[in-house]
C-alpha positions in Angstrom: 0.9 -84.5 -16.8 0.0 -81.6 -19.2 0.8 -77.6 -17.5 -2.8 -76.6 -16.9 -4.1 -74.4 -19.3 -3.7 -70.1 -19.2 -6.9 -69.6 -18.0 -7.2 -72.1 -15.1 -3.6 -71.4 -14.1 -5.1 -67.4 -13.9 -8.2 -68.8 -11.8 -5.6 -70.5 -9.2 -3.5 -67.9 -8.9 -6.9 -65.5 -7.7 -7.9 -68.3 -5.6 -5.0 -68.2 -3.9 -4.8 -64.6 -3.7 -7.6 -64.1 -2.2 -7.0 -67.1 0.3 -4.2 -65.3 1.3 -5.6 -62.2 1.8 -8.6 -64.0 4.0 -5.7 -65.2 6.1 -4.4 -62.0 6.8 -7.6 -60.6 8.0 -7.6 -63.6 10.4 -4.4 -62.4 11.8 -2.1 -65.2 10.3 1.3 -63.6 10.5 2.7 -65.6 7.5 0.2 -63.6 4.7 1.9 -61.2 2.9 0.8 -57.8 2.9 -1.7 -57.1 0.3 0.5 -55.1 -2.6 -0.9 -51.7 -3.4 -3.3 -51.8 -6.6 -2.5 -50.1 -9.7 -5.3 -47.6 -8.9 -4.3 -46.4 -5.1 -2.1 -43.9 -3.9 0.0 -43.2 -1.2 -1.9 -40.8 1.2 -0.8 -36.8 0.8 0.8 -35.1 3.8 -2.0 -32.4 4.3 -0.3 -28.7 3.3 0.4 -27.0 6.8 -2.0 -23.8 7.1 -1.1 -20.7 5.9 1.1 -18.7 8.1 -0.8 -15.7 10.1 0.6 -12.1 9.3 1.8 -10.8 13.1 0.4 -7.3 14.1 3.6 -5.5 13.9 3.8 -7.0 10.2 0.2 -5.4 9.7 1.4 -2.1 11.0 3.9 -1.5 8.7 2.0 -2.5 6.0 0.1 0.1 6.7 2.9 2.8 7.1 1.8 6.6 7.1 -1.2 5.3 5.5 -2.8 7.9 2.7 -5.4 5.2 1.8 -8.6 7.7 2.0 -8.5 11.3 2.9 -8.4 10.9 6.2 -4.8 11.0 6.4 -5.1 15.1 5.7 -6.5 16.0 9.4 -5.6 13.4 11.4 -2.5 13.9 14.4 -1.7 10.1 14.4 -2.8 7.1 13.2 -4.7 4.6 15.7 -3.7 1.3 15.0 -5.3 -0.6 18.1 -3.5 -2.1 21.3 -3.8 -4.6 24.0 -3.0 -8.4 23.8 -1.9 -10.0 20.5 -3.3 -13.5 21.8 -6.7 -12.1 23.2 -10.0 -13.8 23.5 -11.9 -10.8 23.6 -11.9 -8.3 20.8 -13.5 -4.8 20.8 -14.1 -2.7 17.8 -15.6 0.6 17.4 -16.0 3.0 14.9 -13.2 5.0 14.7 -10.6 7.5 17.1 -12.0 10.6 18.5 -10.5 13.6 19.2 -8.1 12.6 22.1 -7.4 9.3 20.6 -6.1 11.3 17.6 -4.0 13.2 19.9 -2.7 10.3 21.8 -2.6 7.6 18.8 -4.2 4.9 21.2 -8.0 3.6 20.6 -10.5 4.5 23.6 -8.4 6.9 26.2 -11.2 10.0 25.9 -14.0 9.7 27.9 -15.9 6.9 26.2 -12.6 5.1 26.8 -12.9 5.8 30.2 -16.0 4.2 30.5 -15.2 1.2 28.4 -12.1 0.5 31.2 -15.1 0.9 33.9 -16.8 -1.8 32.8 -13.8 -4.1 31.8 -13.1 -3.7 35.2 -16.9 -4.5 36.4 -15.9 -7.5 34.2 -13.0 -8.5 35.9 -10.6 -7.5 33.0 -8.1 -5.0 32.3 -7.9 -3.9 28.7 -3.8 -5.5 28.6 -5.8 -8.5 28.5 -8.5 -7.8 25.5 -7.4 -6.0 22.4 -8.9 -2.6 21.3 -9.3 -1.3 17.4 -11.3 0.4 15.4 -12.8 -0.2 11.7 -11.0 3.1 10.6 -7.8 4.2 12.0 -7.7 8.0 11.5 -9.9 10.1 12.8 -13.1 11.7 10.8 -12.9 15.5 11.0 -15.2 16.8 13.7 -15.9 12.9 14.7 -18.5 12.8 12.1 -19.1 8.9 11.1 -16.8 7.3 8.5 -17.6 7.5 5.4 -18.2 4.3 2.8 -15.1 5.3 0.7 -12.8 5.2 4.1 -14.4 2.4 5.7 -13.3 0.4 2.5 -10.2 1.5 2.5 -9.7 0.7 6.0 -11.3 -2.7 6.5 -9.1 -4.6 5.1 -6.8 -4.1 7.6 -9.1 -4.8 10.1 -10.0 -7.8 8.8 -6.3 -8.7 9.0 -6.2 -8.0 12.7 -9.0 -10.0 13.4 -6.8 -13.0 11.7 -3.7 -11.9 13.0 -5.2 -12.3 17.1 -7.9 -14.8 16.4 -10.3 -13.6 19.4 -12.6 -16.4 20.6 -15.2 -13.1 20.3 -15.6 -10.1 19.1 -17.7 -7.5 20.7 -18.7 -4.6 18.1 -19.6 -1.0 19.6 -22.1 0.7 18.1 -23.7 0.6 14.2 -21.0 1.6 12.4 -18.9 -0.9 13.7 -21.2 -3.8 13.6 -22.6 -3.0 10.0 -18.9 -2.9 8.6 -17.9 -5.7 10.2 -21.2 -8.1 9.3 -21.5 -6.3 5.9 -25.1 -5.4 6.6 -27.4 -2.8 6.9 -29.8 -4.3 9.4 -30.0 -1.7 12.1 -28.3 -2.2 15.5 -31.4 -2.2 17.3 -32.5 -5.2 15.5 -28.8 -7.0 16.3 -27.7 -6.1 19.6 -28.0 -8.8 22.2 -28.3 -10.9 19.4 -25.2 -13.3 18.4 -23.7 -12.9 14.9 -20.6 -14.7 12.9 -17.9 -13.5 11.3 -15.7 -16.1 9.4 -17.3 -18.6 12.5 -16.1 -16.2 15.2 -19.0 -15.5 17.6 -19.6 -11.5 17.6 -21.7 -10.1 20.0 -23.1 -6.3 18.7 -23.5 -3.5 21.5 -23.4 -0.1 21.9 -21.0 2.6 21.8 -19.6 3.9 24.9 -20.1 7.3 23.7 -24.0 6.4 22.9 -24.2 5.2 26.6 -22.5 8.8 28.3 -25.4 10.3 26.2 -28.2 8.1 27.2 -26.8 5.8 30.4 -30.4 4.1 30.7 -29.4 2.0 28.1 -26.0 0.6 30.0 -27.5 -1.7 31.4 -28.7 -3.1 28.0 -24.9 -3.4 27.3 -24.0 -5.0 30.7 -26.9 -7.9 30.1 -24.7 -8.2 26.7 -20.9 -8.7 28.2 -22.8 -11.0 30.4 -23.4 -13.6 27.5 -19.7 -13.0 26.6 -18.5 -13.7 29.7 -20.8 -16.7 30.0 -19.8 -18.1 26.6 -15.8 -17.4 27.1 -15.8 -19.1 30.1 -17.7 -22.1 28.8 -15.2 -22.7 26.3 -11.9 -21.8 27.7 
């Protein structure tokens, strides 16, 4: 008997491949595995994320920062404090006189009301984290200017990675326009929830703003209320 031709013999050999391959499917433990075509590739192992900076890492990055010209009046840099693994983040505008003198964020008197209501809240502020969008303080606590909130931001922005709050809870304009890069007033905002790179931000007011008009603290109470309800929905 005469070999079958080239062509048929191709045509019996795909027959049979793709008998076997229908076999397989059916479970038939004696089909082969199908080989890997020409045109697939192995899957890739996904690149692990990038590594986090830590706070501390920040802080010296910073060093006896001369960024803007704050640096010239200021007693001590405020960096920020309070839990480097918090859910809730709090960021005002910049240190005040007795923050200046201590180096911590919020100890003066709007500080003291800040604690008040983290207590009202249930929290203490070893369990939140505290910072500001610039860390020195603005002579005469006069806002920050555009050329020092630049300068600072960045490191901000690196703290805000760095703790990766469920939210963040801006105080006042300053800190909410900086943050949001906007110039929508806070009137407009607050109560209202934002994003910033997907985390949930919540704009308020100032504590200073409320010791000069306390009608509106209640405004800011009805706003920690939606934090509190949406941290506790997703813890």
């Amino acid at each position: 008997m005469a070999d079958p031709a080239p062509a048929e013999l191709a045509r019996l050999v795909r027959r049979l491949r793709a008998w076997l391959a229908y076999q397989g499917r059916l479970g038939w433990p004696g089909a082969p595995a199908a080989p890997l075509a020409a045109t697939d590739t192995p899957p890739e192992t996904p690149a692990p994320p990038p590594r986090r900076p830590t706070l501390e890492e920040i802080r010296a990055e910073m060093g006896d920062c001369r960024r803007c010209k704050l640096w010239r009046t200021r007693t001590h840099l405020v960096f920020g404090e309070g839990s480097p693994t918090a859910a809730l983040m709090f960021i005002g505008e910049g240190p005040g006189a007795e923050e200046d003198l201590q180096g911590r964020p919020f100890v003066g008197p709007a500080g003291q009301l800040l604690n008040n209501l983290l207590a009202k809240l249930g929290l203490s502020r070893e369990e939140v984290y505290i910072a500001n969008v610039v860390k020195s303080r603005p002579p005469g606590n006069r806002e920050p200017e555009p050329d020092e909130i630049a300068a600072c931001l960045p490191f901000l922005k690196k703290q805000i990675e760095a703790i990766q709050p469920r939210v963040i809870v801006t105080l006042g304009r300053v800190a909410t326009q900086a943050l949001l890069d906007t110039t929508t007033p806070l009137t407009k905002l607050r109560g209202t929830w934002q994003r910033y790179q997907g985390i949930p931000v919540m704009p308020t007011f100032h504590p200073s703003y409320l010791l000069r008009f306390p009608r509106e603290r209640l405004k800011t109470w009805e706003d920690m209320q939606k934090v509190m309800e949406f941290l506790a929905r997703h813890e």
